[in-house]
LUMKOL-319865 format. One record per residue: residue in one letter; chain; y, z, x of N, C-alpha, C in turn. Coordinates in Angstrom, 3 decimals. Layout:
REM residues N
+------+------+----------+----------+----------+----------+----------+----------+----------+----------+----------+
: code : unit :      nc2 :      nc3 :      nc1 :     cac2 :     cac3 :     cac1 :      cc2 :      cc3 :      cc1 :
+------+------+----------+----------+----------+----------+----------+----------+----------+----------+----------+
:    A :    A :        Y :        Z :        X :        Y :        Z :        X :        Y :        Z :        X :
...
+------+------+----------+----------+----------+----------+----------+----------+----------+----------+----------+
//
This chain:
REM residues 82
+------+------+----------+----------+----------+----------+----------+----------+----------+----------+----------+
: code : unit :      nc2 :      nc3 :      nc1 :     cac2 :     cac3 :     cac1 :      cc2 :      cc3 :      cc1 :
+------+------+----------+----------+----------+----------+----------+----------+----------+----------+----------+
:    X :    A :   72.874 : -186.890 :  -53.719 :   73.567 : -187.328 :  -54.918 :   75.053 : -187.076 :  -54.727 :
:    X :    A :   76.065 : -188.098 :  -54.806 :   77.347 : -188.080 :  -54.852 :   77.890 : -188.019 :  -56.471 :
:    X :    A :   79.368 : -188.215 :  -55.904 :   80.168 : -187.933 :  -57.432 :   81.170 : -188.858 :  -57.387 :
:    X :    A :   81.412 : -190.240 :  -57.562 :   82.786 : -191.225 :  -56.849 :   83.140 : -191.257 :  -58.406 :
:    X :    A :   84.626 : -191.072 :  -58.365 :   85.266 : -191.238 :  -59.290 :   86.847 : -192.135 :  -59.100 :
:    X :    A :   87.476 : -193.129 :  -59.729 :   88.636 : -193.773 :  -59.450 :   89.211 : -193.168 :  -60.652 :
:    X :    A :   90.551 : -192.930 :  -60.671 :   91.579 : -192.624 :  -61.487 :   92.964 : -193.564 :  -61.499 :
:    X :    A :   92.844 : -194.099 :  -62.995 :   94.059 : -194.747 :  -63.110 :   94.208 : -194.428 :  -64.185 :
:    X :    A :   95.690 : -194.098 :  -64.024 :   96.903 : -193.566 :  -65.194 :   98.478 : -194.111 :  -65.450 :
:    X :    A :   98.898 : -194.038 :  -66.236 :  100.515 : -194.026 :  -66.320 :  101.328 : -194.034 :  -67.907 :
:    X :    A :  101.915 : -193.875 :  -66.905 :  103.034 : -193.482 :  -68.485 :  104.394 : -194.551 :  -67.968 :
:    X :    A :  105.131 : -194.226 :  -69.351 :  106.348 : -195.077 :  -69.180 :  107.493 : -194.599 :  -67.616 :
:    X :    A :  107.136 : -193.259 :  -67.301 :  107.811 : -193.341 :  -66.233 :  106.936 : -193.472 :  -64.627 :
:    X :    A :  105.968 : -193.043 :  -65.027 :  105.312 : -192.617 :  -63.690 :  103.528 : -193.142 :  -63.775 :
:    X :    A :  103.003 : -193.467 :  -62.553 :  101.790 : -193.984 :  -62.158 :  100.747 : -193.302 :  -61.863 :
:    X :    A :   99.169 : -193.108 :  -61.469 :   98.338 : -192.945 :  -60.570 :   97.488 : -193.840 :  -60.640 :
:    X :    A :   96.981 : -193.869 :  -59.456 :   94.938 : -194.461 :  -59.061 :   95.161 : -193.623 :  -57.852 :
:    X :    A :   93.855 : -193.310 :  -57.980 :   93.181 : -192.412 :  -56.959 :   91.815 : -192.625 :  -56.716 :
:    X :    A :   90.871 : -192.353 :  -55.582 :   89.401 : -192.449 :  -55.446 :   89.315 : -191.310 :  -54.836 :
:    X :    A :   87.768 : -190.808 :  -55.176 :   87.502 : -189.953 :  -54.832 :   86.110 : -189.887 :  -54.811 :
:    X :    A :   85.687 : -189.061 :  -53.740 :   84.189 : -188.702 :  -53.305 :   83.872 : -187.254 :  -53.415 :
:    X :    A :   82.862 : -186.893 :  -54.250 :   82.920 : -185.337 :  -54.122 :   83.841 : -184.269 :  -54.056 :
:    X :    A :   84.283 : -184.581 :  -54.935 :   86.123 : -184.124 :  -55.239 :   86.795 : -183.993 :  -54.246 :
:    X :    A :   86.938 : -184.762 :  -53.230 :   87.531 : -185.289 :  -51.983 :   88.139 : -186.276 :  -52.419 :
:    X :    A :   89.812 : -186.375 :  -52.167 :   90.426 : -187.634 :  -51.991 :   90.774 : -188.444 :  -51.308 :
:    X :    A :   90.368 : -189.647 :  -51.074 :   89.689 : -190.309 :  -50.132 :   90.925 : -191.318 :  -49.829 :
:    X :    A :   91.396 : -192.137 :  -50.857 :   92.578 : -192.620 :  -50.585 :   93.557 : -192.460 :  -52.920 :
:    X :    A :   95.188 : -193.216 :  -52.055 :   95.751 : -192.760 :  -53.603 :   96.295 : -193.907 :  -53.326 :
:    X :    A :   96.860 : -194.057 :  -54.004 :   99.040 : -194.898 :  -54.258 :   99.765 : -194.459 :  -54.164 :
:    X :    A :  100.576 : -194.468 :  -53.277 :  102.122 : -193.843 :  -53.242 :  103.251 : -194.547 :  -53.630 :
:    X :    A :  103.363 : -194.665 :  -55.420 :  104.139 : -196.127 :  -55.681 :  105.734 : -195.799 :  -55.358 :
:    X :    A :  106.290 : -194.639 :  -54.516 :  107.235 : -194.094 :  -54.058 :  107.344 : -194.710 :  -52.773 :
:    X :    A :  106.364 : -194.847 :  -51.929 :  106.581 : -195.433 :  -50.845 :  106.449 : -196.808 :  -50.936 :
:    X :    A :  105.863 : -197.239 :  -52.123 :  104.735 : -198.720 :  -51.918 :  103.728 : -198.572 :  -50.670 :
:    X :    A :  102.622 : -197.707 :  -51.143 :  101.551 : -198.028 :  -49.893 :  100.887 : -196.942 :  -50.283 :
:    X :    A :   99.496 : -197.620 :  -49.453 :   98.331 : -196.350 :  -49.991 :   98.259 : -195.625 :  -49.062 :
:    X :    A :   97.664 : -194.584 :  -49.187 :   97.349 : -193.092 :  -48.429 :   96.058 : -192.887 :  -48.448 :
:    X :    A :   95.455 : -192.257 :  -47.278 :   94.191 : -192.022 :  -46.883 :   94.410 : -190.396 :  -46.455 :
:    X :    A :   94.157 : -189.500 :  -47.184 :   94.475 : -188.290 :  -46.948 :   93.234 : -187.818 :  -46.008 :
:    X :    A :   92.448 : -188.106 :  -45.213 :   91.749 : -187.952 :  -44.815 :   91.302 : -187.093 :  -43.439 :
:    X :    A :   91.029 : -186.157 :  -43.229 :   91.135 : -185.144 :  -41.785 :   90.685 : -185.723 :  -40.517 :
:    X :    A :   91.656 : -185.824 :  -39.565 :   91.300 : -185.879 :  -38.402 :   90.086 : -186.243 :  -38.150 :
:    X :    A :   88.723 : -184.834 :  -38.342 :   87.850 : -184.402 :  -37.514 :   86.437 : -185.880 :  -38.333 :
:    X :    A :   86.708 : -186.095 :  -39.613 :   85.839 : -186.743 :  -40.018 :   85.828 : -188.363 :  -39.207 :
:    X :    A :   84.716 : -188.899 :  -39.850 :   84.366 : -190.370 :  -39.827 :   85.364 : -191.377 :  -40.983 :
:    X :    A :   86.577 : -192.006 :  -40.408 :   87.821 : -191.869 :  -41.112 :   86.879 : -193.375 :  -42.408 :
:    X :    A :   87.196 : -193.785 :  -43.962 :   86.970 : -194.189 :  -44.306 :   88.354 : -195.334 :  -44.507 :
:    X :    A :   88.129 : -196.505 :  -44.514 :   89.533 : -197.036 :  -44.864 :   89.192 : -198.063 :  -45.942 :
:    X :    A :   89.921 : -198.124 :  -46.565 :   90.028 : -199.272 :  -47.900 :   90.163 : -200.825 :  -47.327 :
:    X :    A :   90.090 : -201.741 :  -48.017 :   90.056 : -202.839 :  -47.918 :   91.938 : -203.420 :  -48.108 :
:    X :    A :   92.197 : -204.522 :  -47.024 :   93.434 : -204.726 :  -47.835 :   93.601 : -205.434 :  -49.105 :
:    X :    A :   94.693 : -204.967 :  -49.683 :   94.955 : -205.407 :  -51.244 :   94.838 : -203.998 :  -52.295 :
:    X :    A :   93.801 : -203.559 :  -51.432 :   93.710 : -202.208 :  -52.654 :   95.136 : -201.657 :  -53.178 :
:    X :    A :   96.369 : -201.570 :  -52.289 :   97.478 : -200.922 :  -53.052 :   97.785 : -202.150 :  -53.923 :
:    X :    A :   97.791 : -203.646 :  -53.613 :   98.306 : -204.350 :  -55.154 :   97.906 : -204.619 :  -55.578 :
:    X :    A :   96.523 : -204.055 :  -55.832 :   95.798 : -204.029 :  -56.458 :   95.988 : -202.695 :  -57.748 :
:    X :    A :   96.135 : -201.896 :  -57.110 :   96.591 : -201.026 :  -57.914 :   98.139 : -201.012 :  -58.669 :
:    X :    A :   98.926 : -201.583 :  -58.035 :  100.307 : -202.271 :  -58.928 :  100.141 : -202.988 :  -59.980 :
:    X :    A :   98.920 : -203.814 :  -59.570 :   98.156 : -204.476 :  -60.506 :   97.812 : -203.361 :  -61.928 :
:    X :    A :   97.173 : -202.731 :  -61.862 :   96.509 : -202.226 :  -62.519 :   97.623 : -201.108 :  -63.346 :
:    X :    A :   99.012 : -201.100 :  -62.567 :   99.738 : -200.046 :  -63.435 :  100.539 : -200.685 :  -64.768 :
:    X :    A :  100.274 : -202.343 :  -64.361 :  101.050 : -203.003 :  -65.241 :  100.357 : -203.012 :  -66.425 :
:    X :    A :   98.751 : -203.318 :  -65.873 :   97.948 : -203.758 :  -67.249 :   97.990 : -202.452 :  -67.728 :
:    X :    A :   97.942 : -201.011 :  -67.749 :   97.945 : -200.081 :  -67.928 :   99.152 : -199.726 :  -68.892 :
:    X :    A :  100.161 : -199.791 :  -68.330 :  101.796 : -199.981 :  -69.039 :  101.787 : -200.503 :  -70.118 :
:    X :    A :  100.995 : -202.020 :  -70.491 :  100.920 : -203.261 :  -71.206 :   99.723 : -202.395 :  -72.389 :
:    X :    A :   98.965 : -201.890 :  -71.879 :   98.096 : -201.479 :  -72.511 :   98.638 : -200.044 :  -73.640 :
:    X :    A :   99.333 : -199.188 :  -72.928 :  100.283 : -198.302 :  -73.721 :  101.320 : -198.621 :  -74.371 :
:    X :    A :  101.668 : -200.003 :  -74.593 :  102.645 : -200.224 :  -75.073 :  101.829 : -200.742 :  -76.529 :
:    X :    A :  100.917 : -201.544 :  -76.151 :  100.171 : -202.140 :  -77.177 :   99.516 : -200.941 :  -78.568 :
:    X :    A :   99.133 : -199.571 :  -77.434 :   98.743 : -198.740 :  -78.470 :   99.887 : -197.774 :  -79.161 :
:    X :    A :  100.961 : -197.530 :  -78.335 :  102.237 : -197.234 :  -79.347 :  102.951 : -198.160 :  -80.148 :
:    X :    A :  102.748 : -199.256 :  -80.017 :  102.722 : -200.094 :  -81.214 :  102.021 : -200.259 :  -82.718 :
:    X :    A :  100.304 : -200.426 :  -82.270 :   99.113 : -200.092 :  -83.181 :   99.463 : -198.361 :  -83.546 :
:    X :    A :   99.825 : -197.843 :  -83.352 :   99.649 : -196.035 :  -83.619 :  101.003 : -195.448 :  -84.500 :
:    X :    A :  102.430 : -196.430 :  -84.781 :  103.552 : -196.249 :  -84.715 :  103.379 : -195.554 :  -86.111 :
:    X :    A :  102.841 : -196.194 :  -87.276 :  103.047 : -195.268 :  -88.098 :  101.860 : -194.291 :  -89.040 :
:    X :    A :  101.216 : -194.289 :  -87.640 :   99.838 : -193.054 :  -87.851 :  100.549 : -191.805 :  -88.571 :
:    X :    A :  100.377 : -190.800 :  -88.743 :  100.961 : -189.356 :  -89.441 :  100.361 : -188.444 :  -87.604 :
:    X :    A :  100.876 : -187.759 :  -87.654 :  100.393 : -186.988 :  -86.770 :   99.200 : -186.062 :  -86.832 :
:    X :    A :   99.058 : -186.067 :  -88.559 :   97.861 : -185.128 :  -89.153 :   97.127 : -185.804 :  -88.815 :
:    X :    A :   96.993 : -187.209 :  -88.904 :   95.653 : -188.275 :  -88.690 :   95.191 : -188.490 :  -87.234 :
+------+------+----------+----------+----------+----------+----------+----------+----------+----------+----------+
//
């Protein structure tokens, strides 16, 4: 039994997606470099992503962005008590 988990996040300044296997990170985004990372050790059976996965994930920081913008919009004049 495994544990694969993808992570995508962002905020107005800053990004993530990440994958992961058994709380191993397997590959990320480095939207600093533009390009993905395979943090992966030497000694293993190296796993590599498919190409597109990093704009793919550029992809995904926009709809993400688009998506936080939409809910600080809907939320603007919530109370904070609520």
């Amino acid at each position: 039994l495994h544990v694969d988990r993808q992570v995508i996040g962002c905020s107005d300044h800053d990004g993530e997606q990440a994958y992961n296997l058994d709380g191993e990170e397997l590959w990320f985004a480095d939207f600093i470099k533009k390009e993905g990372v395979e943090p992966q050790p030497p000694f293993i059976d190296h796993m590599t992503y498919r190409d597109g996965t990093y704009q793919q994930a550029e992809a995904n920081q926009q709809a993400c962005k688009t998506s936080l913008d939409v809910s600080r919009t809907a939320m603007k004049d919530f109370k904070i008590e609520d």
